[in-house]
C-alpha angles and dihedrals in degrees: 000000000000107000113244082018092138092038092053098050092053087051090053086040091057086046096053094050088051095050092047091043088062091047097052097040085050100049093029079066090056105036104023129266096263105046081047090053088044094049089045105050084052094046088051099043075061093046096048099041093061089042091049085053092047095056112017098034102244134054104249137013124278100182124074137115122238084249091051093054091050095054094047087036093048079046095052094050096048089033116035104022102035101020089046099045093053090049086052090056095045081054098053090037106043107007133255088286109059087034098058101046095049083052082056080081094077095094090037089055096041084048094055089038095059101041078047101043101023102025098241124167131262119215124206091251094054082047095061088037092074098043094053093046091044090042096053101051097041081054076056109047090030089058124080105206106078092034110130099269114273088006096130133135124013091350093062097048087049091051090049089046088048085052106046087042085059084055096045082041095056090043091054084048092051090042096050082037100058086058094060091047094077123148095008095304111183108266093209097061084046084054090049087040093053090041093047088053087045095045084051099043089048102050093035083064092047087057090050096043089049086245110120098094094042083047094050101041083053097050097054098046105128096243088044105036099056085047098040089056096041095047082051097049094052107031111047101009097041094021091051095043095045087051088057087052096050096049097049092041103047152014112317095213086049100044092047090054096053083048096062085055097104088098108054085040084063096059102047085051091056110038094044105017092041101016100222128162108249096161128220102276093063088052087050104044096042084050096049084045097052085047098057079042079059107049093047076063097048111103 
């Protein structure tokens, strides 16, 4: 084995989500959040159906129980419909950056969820965990330099719910979606499973709505299609794919951590590549944020 194999690849996974976060936040702002989250749920069952061939030899599952399909179906719809369709809308509204690092409180979220539901422990490190996580991205949102330009007011507190729905959105989904994991099942048929029932649920709702062909025109617009397909591709196909990597090859602690780097990868993008103005208070508190992210990890 390659060493740093599984490290490598949650870094690239991180990378990858980054990456995908600043396509979709970029095209959501010229098509809609919500044509952007029904083009991209088709562009990635494609993606993930040749990426499912490729390494499984054949291009969907054919085993699952009827149990097992409840519980990915009962996560797509938290997760990817709901969950998703609230983060599409805290990238349109408030940018990649703030979005993502209000989804890094997943874990914070999922910590808090199981010492409240399952009466798990929590140490001193995960304590200070929180706080630390907590602490950093109120010192964010709370801070005016770095804010999208002209974002104030209601519209940037709408922008921060939609966000922070997007993250209680994405635990539901992990939580529904343990169940369904059950004696080693590929990952990566769970994730076409979840996407298949999403990709269903969205586009029933645009029949319904009378948006299919308004979707559709929007999605294969030259400047909208080619990114559509690519944020797709590396986001949720490559990202995915990579996650499931990380996590057989190292640490799990350690994987999950390079894996909460989007944030701070923002930042990095957009203070040296764009060379915005994002202000101390959003370093330090995106720092301070990935670091209580950390510690939840630290065994």
């Amino acid at each position: 084995m390659i060493p740093l194999f599984g490290e490598a690849a949650a870094f690239t996974a991180a990378l990858c989500w980054a990456t995908s976060s600043m396509i979709f936040s970029n095209v959501g702002g010229k098509a809609g959040a919500q044509t952007v989250n029904r083009g991209r749920l088709a562009c990635s069952i494609f993606c993930l159906t040749v990426l499912h061939w490729i390494l499984e030899g054949q291009p969907w599952p054919n085993a699952v129980t009827w149990e097992q399909l409840g519980w990915l179906s009962l996560s797509s719809v938290l997760g990817l419909v709901i969950g998703d369709a609230m983060l599409f809308q805290a990238f349109v509204t408030i940018g990649a950056r703030l979005s993502m690092l209000l989804m890094s409180t997943v874990p914070i979220m999922g910590t808090l969820l199981a010492w409240l539901l399952f009466d798990e422990t929590l140490r001193p490190i995960e304590i200070a965990g929180i706080a630390c996580g907590v602490g950093g991205i109120l010192i964010v949102i709370l801070g005016k330099k770095g804010r999208p330009v002209g974002l104030v007011g209601r519209d940037y507190l709408r922008g921060i719910l939609f966000g922070l729905g997007g993250a209680i959105g994405q635990v539901a989904n992990l939580i529904t979606a343990k169940y369904a994991l059950i004696d080693g099942y590929s990952a990566l048929s769970a994730s076409w499973i979840r996407t298949l029932v999403a990709v269903i649920a969205m586009w029933g709702l645009a029949v319904i709505l009378g948006r299919v062909r308004r979707t559709v025109t929007a999605c294969i617009a030259p400047d909208v299609g080619k990114r559509l397909l690519l944020g797709a591709f590396i986001g949720p196909a490559v990202g995915v794919w990579l996650s499931m990597l990380a996590v057989q090859n190292a640490n799990v602690g350690i994987a999950s951590t390079l894996m909460a780097l989007p944030p701070v990868l923002l930042i990095v993008y957009e203070g040296l590549i764009l060379r915005r103005s994002v202000g101390w208070q959003a370093v330090a508190g995106t720092c301070l944020a990935f670091g209580g992210v950390a510690l939840l990890f630290m065994h």
